[in-house]
N, C-alpha and C positions, 0 to 999 in steps of 0.2 A: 360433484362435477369438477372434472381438476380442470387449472386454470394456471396461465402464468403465475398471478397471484398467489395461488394454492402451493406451486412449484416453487416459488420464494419462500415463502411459510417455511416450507419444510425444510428446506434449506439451511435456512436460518436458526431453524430450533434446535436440526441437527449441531451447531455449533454458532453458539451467539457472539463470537469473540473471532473477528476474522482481519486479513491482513490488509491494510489500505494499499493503493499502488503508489510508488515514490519514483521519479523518474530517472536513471540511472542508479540505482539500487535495489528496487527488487526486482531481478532479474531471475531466473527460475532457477537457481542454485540456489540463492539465499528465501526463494518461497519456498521450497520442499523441506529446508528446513524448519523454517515455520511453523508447515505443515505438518512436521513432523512434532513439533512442539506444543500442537494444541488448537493450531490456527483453523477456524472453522470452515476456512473460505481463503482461496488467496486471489487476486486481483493481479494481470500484467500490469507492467507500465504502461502507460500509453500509448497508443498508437495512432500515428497520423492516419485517416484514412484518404486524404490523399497523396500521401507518402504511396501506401499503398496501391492507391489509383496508377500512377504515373510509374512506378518503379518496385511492379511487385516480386520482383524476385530479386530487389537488393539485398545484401547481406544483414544490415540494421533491419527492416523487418522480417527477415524469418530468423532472427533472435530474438526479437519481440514475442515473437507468434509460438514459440518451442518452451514446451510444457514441461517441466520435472512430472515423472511418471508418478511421483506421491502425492502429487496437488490436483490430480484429475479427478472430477472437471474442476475445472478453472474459470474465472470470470475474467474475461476481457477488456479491455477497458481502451474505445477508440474517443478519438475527438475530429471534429470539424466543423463546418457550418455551412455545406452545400448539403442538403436532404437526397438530394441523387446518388451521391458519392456516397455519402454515410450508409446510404441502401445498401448500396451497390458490393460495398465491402465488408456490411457486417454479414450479409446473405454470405460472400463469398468464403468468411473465415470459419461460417458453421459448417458451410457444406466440405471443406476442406479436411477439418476437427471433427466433426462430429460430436459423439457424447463426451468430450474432451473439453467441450464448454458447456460451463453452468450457466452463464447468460451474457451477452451482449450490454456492458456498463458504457453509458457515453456520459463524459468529461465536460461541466457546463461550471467546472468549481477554479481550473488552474488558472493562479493569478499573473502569471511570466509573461512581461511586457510583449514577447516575439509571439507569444500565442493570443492573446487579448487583441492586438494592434491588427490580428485579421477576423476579425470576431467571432474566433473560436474563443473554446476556456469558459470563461467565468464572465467574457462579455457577452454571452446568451442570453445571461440574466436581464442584460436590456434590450431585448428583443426576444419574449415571450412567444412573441405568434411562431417565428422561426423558430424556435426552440423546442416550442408542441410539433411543429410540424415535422423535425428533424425524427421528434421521437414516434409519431405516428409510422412515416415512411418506415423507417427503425424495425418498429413493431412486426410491421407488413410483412417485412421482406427476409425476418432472419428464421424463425420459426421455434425460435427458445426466448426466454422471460427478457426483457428489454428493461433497463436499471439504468437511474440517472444520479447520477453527483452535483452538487454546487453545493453553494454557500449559504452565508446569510443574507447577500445584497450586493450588491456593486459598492455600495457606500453606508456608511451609517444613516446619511440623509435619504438612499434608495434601500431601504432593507427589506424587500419583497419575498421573504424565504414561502411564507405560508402561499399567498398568492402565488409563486410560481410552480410552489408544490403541488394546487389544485390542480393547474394547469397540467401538469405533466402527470397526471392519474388521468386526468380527463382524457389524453394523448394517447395511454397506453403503457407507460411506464408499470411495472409490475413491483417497483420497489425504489424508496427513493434513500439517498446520501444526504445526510445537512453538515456541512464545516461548521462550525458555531463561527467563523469569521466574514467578515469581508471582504472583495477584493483589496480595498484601500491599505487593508490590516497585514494583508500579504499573512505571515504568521508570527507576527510581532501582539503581545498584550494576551487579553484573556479570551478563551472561546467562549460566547455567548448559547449554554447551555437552554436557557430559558428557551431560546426560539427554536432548536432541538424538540422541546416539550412542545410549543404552540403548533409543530408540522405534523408531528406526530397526532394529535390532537385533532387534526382539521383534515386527514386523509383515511384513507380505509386499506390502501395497501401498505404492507411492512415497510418500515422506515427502522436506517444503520442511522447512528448517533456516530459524530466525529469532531475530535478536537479536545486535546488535553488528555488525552490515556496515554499517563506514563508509569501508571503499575497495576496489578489488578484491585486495589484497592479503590483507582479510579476506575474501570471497567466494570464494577460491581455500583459504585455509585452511580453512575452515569443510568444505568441499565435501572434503577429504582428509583431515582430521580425524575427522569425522561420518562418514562414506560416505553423505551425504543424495541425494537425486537430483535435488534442486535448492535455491537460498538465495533466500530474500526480502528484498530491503533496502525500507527504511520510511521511518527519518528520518535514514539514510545518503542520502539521493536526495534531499533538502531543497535545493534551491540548488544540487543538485548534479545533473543529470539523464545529466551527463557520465561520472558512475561507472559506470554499465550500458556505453558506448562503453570504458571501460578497462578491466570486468575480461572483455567478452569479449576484446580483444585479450591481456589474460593469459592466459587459459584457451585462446585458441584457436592460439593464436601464440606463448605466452609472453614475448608486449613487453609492457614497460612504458613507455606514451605519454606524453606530457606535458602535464598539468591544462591545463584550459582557463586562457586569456589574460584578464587584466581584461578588454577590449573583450568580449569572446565572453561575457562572463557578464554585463556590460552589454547585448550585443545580443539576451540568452537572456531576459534579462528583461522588454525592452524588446517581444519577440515576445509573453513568455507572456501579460504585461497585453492586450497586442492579443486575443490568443486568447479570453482569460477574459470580457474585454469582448463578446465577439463572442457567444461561448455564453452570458453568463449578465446582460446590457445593461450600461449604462452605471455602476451603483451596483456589480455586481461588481470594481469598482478596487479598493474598500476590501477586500477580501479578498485582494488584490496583497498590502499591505502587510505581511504575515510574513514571502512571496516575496524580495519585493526585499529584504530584512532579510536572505537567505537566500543571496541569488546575489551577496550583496556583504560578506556575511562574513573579516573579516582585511584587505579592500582599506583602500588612503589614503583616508582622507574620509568611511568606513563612517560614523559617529556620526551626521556628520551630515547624510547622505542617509538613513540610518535613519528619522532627525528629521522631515526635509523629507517625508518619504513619509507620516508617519503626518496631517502636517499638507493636504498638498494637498487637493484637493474637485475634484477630478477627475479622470477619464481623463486626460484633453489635460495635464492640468497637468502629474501623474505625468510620463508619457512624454516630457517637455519638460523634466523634472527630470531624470532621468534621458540623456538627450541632451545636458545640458549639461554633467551630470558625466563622461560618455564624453568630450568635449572639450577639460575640463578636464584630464582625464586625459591625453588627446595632448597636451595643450600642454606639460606636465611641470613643472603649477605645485605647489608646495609643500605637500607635505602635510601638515605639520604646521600652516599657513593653511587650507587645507582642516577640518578638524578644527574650528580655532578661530571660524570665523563661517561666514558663507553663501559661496555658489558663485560 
């Protein structure tokens, strides 16, 4: 009998290594990449849904809502804490999408004061009945597998992961997220894998392990440690879209590949500005800049290509900065010159 449930499962074992959502960052340029890298699953950003309520045809959500054509379907990923509204829009974004969504993810983990302080996020967590009930209405109303995210607790002293996990199986949730963190934790210190282990343990639908996958060396452990049925990396995949291409060659092969090349992280970067530009015009360069910060982490000359990046005012300029540091690089001029002035 197929089942949300059932529809998660397969989901998942088609590819147990998928991409977490990050909010101003994965944006559906840098998911198709991803996805093109191995990613089993990619996740939007968030999405307010009453953002959407109130102002659905603003320009911020239907760049939310817009799919890279190599990530389909895609999992969604809304938040809020009216059960009406949350209905009302995850119905609205499947009939819109179609088989374009893998399932309706609602957001009960993000610890950002401005989301928390109207209790959405990760302040669901202390309010349980709200919570099921968002995800029941949820359930109802969209007609594809309904997936929730949180944490490990609001606080160390409230560390409810297991208990709210029953709760949101019992609700309808077809698949659950555990951060090994707290809200309090923000993402500072260590993710508490154990409790990972204890949700997984105490539910019967498919539960994603999150927290600490920063190479597939972790994404392998995590996965046999846990017995999760599948792991999210977040801000393991920063500059790195290459991790998804290494841990399934672990997991499926058990090789271990070798990191991409300065050139190929210059060239990833120099792609992904193109992309971004392309999806979201000419001013989306500036939102490069983390990126490039990101794909040139540890190289010769980081500093000050870092520098260079925050300063240019344009596309063309970026990716001309960037081209000349790839060259530089071939030429096998001096890094520690590098470093000390311009290119």
């Amino acid at each position: 009998m197929r089942t949300p449930q059932t529809d998660m499962r397969a989901l998942l074992a088609a590819g147990n290594v998928v991409l977490g959502p990050m909010a101003g960052i994965t944006e559906a340029p840098f998911r198709a990449i991803c996805k093109r890298m191995g990613a089993g699953l990619t996740f939007t950003e968030m999405v307010s849904a009453k953002g959407l309520h109130y102002n659905p045809d603003g320009e911020v959500s239907k760049a939310l809502l817009t799919f890279a054509r190599e990530e389909v379907p895609c999992a969604v990923q809304i938040f809020g804490a009216e059960p009406d509204i949350m209905a009302e829009q995850a119905r609205g974004i499947v009939d819109r999408n179609g088989a374009d969504v893998a399932c309706i993810d609602i957001n009960m983990g993000c610890p950002v004061t401005k989301v928390v302080s109207k209790g959405e996020g990760s302040a669901l967590m202390r309010a349980p009945g709200l919570a099921a009930e968002i995800v029941r209405r949820v359930a109802e109303a969209c007609g594809v597998p309904v997936t929730v995210k949180f944490r490990k607790g609001w606080s160390g002293d409230d560390a409810n992961a297991v208990e709210f996990a029953l709760a949101m199986e019992e609700a309808g949730a077809a698949a659950i997220t555990v951060h090994g963190r707290t809200r309090d934790q923000f993402y500072r210190g260590r993710a508490d894998w154990d409790v990972i282990s204890a949700v997984k343990a105490a539910v019967d639908v498919p539960v994603i392990g999150s927290g600490d996958v920063f190479s597939a060396a972790d994404a392998k452990a995590m996965l046999e440690r846990c017995g999760v049925d599948a792991v999210m990396i977040a801000r393991g995949a920063q500059g790195n879209p290459w991790i998804f291409r290494e841990a399934r060659a672990l997991l499926d092969r058990g090789e271990e590949i070798a990191p991409p090349t300065a050139f190929e992280r210059i060239d990833m970067a120099r792609e992904h500005a193109a992309a971004l530009v392309a999806f979201g015009g000419e001013q989306a360069f500036t939102r490069m800049r983390k990126h490039v910060a990101w794909y040139i982490t540890g190289m010769p000359g980081a500093t000050t290509v870092r520098r260079r990046a925050n300063e240019v005012a344009s596309y063309r300029e970026m990716d001309d900065m960037l081209l000349e540091y790839r060259e530089c690089l071939k030429r096998g001029d001096d890094p520690a010159w590098l470093e000390g002035g311009s290119l």
